[in-house]
C-alpha positions as CSV (number, residue, x, y, z in Angstrom):
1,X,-21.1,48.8,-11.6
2,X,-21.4,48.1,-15.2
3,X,-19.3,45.7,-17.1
4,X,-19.0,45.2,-20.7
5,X,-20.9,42.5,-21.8
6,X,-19.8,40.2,-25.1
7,X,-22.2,37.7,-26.3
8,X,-21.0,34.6,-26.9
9,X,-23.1,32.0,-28.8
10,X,-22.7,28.1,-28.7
11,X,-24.5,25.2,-30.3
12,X,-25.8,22.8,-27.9
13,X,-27.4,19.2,-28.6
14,X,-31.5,19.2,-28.0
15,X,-30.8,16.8,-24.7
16,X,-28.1,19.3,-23.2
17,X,-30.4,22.2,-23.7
18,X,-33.4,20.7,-21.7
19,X,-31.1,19.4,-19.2
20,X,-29.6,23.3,-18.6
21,X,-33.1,24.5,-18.6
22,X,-34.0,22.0,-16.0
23,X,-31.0,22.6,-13.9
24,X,-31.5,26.2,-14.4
25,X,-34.9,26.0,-13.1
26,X,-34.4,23.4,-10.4
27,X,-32.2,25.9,-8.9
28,X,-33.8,28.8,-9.3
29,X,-32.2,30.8,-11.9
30,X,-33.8,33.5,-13.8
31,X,-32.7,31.9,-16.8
32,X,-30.1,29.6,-19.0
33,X,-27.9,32.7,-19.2
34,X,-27.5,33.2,-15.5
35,X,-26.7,29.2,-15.1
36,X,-24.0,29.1,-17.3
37,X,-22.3,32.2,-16.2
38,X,-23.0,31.0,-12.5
39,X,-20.9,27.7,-13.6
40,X,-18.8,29.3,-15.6
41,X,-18.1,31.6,-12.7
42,X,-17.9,28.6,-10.3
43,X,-15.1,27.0,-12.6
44,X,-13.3,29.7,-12.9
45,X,-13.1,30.1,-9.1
46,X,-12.5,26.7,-7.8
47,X,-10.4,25.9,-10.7
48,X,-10.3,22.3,-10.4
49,X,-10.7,20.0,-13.7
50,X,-12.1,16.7,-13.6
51,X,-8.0,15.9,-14.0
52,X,-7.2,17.3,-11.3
53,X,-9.9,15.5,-9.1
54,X,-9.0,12.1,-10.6
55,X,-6.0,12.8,-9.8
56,X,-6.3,13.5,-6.8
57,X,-8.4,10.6,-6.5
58,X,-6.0,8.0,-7.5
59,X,-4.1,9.4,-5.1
60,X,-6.2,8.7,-2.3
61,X,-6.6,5.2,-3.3
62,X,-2.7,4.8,-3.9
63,X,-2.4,6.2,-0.2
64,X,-4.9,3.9,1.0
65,X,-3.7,0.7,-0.5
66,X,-0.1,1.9,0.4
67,X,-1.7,1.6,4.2
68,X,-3.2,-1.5,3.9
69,X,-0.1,-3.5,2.7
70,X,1.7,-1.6,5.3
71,X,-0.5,-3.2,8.3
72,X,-0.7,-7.0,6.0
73,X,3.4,-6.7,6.0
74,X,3.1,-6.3,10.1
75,X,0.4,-9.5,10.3
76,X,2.7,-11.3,8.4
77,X,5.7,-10.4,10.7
78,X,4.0,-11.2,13.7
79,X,2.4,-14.6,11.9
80,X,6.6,-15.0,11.2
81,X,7.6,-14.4,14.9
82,X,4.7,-16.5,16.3
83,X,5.9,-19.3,13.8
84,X,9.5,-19.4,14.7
85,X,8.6,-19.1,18.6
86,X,6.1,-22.1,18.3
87,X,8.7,-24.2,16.2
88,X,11.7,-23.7,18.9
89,X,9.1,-24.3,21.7
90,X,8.6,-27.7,20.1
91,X,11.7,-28.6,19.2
92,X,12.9,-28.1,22.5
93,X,9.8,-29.3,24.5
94,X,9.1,-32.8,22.5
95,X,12.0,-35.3,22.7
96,X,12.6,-37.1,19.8
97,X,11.5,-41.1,19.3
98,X,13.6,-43.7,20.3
99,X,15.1,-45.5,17.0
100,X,13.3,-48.1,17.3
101,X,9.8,-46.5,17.4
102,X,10.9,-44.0,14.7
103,X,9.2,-45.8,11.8
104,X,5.9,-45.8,13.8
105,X,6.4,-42.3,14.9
106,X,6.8,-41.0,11.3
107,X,3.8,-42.8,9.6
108,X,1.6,-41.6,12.8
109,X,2.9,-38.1,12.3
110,X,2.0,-38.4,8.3
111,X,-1.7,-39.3,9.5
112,X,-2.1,-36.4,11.8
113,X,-0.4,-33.8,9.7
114,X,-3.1,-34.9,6.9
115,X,-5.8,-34.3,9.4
116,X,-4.3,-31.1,10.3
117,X,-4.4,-29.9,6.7
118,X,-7.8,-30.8,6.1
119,X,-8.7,-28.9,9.7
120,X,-6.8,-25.7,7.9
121,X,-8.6,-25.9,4.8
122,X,-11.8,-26.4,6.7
123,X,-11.0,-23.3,8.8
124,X,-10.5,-21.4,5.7
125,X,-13.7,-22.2,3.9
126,X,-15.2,-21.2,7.0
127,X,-13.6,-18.0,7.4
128,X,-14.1,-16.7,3.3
């Protein structure tokens, strides 16, 4: 088959140059020529730009993210339920003080609410 060939002539920096020769050679090309239509061929095939791969990209990291707060917005429902359940366990497990203790009671549960903040901090150092 024969095709009409045009010649086509473009001006290339030194540094792109060597590196088409180099590529052309790497991969065993018969010369520069053949590369470039080989890529230009390629492109022309597959079609994709560098737009539409960073967009696609993006999109794939948008999806991903998208999935992530997805499963943190479950954690946090189920830290929620676990909350609520612990809190009416208490409430209706622990009687309150007498009135005459509740002074005592109060300044002992300021103390040991203290040390259990410092425990959760602790814990979350630990954990980073």
């Amino acid at each position: 088959m024969r095709y009409d060939k045009r010649r086509l002539e473009i001006k290339l920096p030194t540094e792109l140059d060597q590196e088409l020769r180099s590529a052309a050679r790497k991969r065993g090309f018969s010369s520069v020529n053949a590369f470039v239509r080989a890529a230009i061929a390629n492109e022309r095939h597959s079609g994709e730009t560098a737009l539409d791969w960073t967009e696609a990209n993006i999109a794939a990291s948008i999806d991903r993210l998208t999935k992530e707060i997805r499963s943190l917005q479950t954690a946090q429902q189920g830290l929620f339920a676990l909350t609520d359940t612990l809190a009416r366990l208490f409430l209706t497990c622990v009687p309150e003080p007498p009135p005459d203790m509740l002074d005592q009671a109060k300044a002992k549960a300021r103390l040991r609410y203290e040390r259990f903040l410092l425990a959760v901090a602790q814990s979350m150092k630990q954990h980073d």
